[in-house]
C-alpha positions as CSV (number, residue, x, y, z in Angstrom):
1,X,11.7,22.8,-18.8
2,X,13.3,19.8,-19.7
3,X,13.8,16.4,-18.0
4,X,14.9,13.1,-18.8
5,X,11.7,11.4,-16.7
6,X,8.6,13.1,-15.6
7,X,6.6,11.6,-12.5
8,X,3.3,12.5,-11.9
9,X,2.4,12.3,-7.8
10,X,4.5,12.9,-4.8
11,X,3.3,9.9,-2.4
12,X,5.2,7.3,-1.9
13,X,5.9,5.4,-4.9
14,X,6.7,8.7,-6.8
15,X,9.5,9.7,-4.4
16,X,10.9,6.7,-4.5
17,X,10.9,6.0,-8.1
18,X,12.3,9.7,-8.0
19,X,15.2,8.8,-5.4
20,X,15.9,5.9,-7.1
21,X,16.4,7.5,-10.5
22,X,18.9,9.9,-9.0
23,X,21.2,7.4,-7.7
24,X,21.5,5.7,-11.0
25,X,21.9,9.2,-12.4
26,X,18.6,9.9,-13.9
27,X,17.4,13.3,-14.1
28,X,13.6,13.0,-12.7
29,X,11.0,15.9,-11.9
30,X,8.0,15.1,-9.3
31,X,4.7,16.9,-10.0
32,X,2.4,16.8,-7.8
33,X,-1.4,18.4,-7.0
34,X,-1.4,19.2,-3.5
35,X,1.0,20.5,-0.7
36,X,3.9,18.8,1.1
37,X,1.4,18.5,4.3
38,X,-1.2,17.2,2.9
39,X,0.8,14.9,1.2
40,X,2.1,13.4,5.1
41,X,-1.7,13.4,6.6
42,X,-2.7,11.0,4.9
43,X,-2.8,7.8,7.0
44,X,-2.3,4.8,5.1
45,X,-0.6,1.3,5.9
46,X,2.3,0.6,7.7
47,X,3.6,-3.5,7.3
48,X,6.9,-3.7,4.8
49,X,7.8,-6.4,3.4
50,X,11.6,-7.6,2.9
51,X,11.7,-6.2,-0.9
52,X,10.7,-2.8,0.0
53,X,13.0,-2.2,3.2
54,X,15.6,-3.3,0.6
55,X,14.5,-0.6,-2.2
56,X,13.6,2.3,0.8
57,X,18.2,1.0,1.9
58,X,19.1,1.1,-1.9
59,X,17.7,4.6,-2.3
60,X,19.5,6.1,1.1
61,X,16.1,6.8,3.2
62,X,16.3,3.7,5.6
63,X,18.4,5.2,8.3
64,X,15.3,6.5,10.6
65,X,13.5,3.3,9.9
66,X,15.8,1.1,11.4
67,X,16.1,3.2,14.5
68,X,11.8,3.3,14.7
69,X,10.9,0.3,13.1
70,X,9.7,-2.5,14.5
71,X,10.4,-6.4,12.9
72,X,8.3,-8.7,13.3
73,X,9.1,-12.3,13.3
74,X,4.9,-13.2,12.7
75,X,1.5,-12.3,13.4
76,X,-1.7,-14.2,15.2
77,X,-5.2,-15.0,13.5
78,X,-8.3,-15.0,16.0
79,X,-11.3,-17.2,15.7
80,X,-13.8,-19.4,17.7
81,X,-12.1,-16.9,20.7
82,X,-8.8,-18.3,20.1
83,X,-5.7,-17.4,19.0
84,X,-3.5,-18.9,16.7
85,X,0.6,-17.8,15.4
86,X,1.6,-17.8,12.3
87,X,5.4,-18.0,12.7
88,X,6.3,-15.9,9.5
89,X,10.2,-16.5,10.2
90,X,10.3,-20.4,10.5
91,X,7.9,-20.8,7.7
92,X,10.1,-18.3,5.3
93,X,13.3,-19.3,6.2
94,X,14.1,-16.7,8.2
95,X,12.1,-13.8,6.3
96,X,10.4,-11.1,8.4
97,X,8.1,-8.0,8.1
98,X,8.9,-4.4,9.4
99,X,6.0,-2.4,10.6
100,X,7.1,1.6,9.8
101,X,3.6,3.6,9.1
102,X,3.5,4.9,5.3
103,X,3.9,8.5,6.4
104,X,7.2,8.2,8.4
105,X,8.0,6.6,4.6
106,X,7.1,9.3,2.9
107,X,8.7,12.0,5.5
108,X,12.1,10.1,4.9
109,X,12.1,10.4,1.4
110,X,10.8,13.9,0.9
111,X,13.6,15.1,3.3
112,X,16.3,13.0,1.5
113,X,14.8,14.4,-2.2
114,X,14.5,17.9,-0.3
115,X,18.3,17.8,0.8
116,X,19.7,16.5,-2.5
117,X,18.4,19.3,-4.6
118,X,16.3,17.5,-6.3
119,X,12.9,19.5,-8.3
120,X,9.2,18.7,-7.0
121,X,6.4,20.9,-7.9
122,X,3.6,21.2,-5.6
123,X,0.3,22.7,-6.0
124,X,0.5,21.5,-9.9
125,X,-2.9,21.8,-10.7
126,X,-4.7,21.2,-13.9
127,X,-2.1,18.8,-15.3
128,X,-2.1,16.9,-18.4
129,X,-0.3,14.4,-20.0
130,X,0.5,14.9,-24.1
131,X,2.5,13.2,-26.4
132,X,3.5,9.9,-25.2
133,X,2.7,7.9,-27.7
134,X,5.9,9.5,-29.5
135,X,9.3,10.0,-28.8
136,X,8.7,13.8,-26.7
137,X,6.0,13.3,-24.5
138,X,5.1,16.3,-22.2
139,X,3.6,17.1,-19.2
140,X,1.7,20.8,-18.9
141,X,0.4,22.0,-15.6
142,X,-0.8,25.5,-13.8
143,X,0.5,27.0,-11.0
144,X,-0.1,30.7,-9.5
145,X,-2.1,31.4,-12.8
146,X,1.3,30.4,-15.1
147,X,1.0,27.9,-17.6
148,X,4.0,25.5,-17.6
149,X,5.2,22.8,-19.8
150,X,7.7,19.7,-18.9
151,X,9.2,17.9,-22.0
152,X,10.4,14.5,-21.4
153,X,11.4,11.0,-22.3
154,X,9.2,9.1,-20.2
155,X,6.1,9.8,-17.6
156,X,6.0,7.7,-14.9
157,X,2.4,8.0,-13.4
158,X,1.9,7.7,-9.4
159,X,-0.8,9.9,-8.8
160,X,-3.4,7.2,-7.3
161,X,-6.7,5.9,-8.4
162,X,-8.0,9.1,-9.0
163,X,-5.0,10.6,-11.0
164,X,-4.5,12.2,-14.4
165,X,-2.2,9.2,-15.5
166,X,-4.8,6.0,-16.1
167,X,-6.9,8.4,-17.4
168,X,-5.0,9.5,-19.8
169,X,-4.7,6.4,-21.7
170,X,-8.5,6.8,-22.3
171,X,-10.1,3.4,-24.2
172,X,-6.9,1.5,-23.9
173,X,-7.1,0.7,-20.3
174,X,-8.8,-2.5,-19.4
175,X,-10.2,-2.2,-16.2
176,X,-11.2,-5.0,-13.4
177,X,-12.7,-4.4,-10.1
178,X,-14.4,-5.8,-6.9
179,X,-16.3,-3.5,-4.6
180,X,-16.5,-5.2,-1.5
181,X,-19.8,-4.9,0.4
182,X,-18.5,-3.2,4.1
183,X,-15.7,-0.6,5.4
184,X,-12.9,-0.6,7.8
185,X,-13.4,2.1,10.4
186,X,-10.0,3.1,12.1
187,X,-8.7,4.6,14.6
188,X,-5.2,5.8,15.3
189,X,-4.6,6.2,19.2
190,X,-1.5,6.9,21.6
191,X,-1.9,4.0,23.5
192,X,0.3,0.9,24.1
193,X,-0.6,-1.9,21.2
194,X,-2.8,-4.8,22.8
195,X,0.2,-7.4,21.4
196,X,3.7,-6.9,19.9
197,X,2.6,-8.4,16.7
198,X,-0.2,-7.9,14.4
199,X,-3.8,-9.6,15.2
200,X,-6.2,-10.4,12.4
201,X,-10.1,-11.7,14.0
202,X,-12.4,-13.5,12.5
203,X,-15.9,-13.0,14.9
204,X,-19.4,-13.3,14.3
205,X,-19.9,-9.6,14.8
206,X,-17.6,-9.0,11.6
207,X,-13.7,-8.6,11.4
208,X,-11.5,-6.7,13.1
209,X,-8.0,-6.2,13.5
210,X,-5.1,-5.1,16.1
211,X,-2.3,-3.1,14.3
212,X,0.2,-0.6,15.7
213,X,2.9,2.7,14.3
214,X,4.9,2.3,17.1
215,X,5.4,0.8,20.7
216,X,3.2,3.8,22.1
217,X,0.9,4.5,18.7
218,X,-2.0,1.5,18.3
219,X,-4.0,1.3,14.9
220,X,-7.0,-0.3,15.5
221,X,-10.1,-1.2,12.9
222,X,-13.3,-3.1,12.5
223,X,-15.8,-4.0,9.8
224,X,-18.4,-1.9,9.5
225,X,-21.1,-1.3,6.6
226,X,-20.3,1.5,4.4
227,X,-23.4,3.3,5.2
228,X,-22.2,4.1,8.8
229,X,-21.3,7.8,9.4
230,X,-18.0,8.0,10.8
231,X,-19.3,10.7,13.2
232,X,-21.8,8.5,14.5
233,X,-18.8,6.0,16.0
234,X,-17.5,8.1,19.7
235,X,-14.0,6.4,21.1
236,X,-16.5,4.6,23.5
237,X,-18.2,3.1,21.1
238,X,-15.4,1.7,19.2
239,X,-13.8,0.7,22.1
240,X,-16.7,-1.4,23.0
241,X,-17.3,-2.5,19.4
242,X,-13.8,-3.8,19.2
243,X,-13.5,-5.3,22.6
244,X,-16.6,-7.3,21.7
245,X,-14.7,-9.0,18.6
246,X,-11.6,-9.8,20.7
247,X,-11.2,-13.2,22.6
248,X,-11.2,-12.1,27.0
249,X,-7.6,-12.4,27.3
250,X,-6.9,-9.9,24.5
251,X,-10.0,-7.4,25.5
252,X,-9.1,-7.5,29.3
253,X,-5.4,-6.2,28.0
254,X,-6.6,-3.7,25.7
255,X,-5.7,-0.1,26.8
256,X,-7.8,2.8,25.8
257,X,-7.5,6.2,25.3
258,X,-8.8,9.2,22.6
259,X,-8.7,8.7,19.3
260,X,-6.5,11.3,16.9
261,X,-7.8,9.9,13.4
262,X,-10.4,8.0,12.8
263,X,-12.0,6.9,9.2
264,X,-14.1,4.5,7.6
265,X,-12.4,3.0,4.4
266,X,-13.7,1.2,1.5
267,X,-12.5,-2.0,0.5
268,X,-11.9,-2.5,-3.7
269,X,-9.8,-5.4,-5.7
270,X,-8.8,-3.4,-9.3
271,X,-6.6,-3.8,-11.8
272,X,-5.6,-1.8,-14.7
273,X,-4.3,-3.2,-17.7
274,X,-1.6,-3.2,-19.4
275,X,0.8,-0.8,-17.4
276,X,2.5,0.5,-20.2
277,X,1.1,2.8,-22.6
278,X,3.8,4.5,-25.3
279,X,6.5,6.2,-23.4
280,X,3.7,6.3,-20.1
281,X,4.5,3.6,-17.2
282,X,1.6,3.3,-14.4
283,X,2.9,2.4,-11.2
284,X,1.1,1.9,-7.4
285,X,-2.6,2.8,-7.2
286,X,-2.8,4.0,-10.4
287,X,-2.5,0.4,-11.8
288,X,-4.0,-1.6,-8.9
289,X,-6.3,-1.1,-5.6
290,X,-5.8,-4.0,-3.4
291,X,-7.9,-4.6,0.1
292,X,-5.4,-3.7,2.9
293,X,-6.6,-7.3,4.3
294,X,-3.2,-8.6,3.5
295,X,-1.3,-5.5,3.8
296,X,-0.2,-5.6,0.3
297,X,-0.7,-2.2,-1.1
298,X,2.4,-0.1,-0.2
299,X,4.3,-2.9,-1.1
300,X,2.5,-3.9,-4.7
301,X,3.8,0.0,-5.3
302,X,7.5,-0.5,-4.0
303,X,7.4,-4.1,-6.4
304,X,6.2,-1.8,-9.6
305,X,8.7,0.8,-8.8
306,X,11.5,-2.3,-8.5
307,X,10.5,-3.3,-12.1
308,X,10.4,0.1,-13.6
309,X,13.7,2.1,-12.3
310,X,16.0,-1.0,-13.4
311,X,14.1,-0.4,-16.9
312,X,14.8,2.6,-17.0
313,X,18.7,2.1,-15.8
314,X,18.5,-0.1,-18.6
315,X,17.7,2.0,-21.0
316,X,19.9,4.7,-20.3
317,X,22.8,3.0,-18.8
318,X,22.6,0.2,-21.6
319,X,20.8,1.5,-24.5
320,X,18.1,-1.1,-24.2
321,X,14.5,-0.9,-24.1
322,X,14.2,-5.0,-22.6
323,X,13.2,-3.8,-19.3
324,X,10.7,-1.2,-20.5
325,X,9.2,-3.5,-23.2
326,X,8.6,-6.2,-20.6
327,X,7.7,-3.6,-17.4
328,X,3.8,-4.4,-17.9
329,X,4.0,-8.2,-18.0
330,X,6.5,-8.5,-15.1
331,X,4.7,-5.8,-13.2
332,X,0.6,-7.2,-13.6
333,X,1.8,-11.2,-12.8
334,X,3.2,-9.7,-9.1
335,X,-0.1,-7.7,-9.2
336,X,-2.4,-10.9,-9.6
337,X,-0.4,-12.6,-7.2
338,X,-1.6,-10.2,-4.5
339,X,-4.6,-9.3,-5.5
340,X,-5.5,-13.1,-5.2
341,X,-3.9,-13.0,-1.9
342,X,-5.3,-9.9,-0.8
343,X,-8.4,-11.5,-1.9
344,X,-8.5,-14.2,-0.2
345,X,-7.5,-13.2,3.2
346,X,-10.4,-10.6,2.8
347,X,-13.2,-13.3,2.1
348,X,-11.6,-15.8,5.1
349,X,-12.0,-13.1,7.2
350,X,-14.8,-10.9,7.1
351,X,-18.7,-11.1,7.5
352,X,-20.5,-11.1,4.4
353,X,-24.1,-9.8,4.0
354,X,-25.0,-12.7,2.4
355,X,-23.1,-15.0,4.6
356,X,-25.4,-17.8,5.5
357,X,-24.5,-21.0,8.7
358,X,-22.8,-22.8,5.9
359,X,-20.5,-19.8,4.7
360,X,-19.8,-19.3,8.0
361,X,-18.6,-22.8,8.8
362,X,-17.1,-23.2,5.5
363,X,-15.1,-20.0,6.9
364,X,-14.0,-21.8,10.4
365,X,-12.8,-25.0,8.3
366,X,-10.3,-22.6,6.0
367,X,-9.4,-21.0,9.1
368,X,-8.8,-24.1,11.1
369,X,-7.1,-26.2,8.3
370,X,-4.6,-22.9,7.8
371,X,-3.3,-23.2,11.2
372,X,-3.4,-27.0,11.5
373,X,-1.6,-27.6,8.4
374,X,1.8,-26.4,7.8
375,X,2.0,-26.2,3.7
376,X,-0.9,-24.0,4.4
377,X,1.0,-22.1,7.2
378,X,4.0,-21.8,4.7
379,X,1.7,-20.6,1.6
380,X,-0.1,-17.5,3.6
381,X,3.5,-16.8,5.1
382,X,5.0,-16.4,1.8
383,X,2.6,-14.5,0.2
384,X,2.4,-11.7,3.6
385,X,6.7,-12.2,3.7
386,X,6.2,-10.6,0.1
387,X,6.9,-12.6,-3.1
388,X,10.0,-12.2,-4.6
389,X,10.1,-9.4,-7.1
């Protein structure tokens, strides 16, 4: 087989690199490990920033997402039992986030790759990158017992964290990485959200944090160590966990009901460097892990994809290899960007184990100055708007 770019992974990032590439006119074939559905159970975020609406309407797959979808103009931060807006709109100039869960992302643009034609391969195991140091890289993989090989002028990796791509690159990858000390456990509920924007809580008892999918689908999580046992949480006791971390207006409000996912995630800050390696580009979690604090990791992907396809555009369409040469460096300084952010809202927020009364209060002054002063206001607003790419 031959193919102009290969793209390792079928999640999000890869599909929309893929659906990109073919509206520019860029032959692209999708590999990826595991089958369609398990590729749409995962449950991941579901905030969008500006930039990434944009890309998901430049590539065609937007039309179901601005039926769903729902905009939000900002988002409220509880502490001390009180809480406070953050009027995203006023303090970007009028720039907004959509919340549209990852999945109903990644429906929209399999369906759309599905209906053009277009090639993924599922069920690729065993693959292996070869070659792309030079001018032919290739891609071989097994499937039914087969043996296959892709040849190729570029591999685009988007296979995740624990993907063949970064690992690959072997000795030339620089890695850095935080491993925070506690988990999110989530639930994913058909009930009515609590409030028609987005609460982040800062409580004594740990962090927690009211999301929703939909105007009947809530998304609910709080801090919890990462030696808990997900079976050992019942809907009760979450219910009572979270209600606990809520000021009384909010708790009183909240409607219950059974849980149809639940999880405990780790929280990690990493960082992959460079991005580039020969004719192989890392793109989303591949390059970067970023705490979902700030909701920032869906959208870090959509910001590596921006930079890479118009490289590529420009190398075909222009015969120039700019936008490739510079697609690490313009990539990793929108990465820092969020990790710091990401960062940052993560240690404001949560309970340390080694948070002692003067962390704590030190925590309450960073909280109170950010709603009291409005350079502050405007800073966190801009970086959860989305930076510009």
């Amino acid at each position: 087989m031959r193919t102009q770019v290969a793209i390792i992974g079928a999640g999000p990032s890869g599909l929309l690199l893929g659906q990109l590439l073919h509206s520019y006119g860029i032959d692209a074939v999708i590999l990826e490990r595991k089958d369609p559905d398990y590729v749409l159970s995962r449950i991941r975020a579901g905030v969008l920033e500006q930039g990434m609406v944009g890309l998901l309407e430049e590539a065609g797959v937007a039309a179901r997402l601005h039926q769903k979808a729902l905009v939000h103009d900002g988002f409220e931060i509880a502490f001390s039992g009180k809480r406070h807006r953050i009027d995203l709109k006023g303090a970007t100039g009028g720039k907004v986030v959509t919340v549209y869960g990852q999945t109903e992302v990644t429906r929209d643009l399999m369906e759309a790759r599905s209906t053009a034609g277009l090639t993924t391969i599922y069920d690729a195991a065993d693959v292996t990158l070869h070659d792309f140091d030079g001018d032919t890289p290739k891609v071989r993989w097994t499937k039914d017992g087969t043996t296959h090989e892709l040849t190729c002028d570029f591999i685009a990796g988007c296979d995740g964290f624990h993907g063949v791509s970064r690992q690959s690159a072997g000795s030339a990858v620089k890695t850095y990485e935080r491993v925070y000390p506690f988990g999110w456990l989530g639930i994913l509920s058909d009930t009515p959200p609590v409030s028609h924007e987005l609460i982040y809580v800062n409580h004594d008892r740990g962090f927690a944090l009211c999301s929703m999918r939909s105007a009947h689908r809530s998304r609910y999580y709080v801090q919890c160590p990462l030696s808990d046992d997900v079976a050992e949480w019942s809907d009760e006791r979450f219910w009572n966990e979270l209600k606990s971390r809520l000021d009384p207006e909010t708790a009183q409000k909240l409607v219950t009901g059974a849980s149809i996912e639940k999880s405990i995630a780790p929280l990690r800050s990493f960082v992959a460097e460079p991005m580039r390696f020969g004719r192989l580009f890392l793109a989303g979690d591949a390059a970067h892990i970023v705490p979902p604090t700030g909701a920032k990791g869906l959208n870090l992907a959509a910001s590596d994809i921006y930079y890479l396809s118009r490289a590529l555009r420009e190398f075909y369409g222009e015969k120039s290899s700019a936008g490739i040469d510079a697609y690490s460096e313009k990539a990793l300084r929108r990465v820092w960007k969020a990790e710091r952010f990401s960062w940052w809202m993560t240690s404001m927020l949560h309970r340390f184990p080694d948070s002692d009364a003067f962390s704590q209060r030190i925590q309450t002054a960073e909280l109170d100055y950010l709603i009291s002063s409005q350079a502050a206001t405007t800073s966190l607003a801009e970086n959860y708007v989305g930076l510009p790419y």
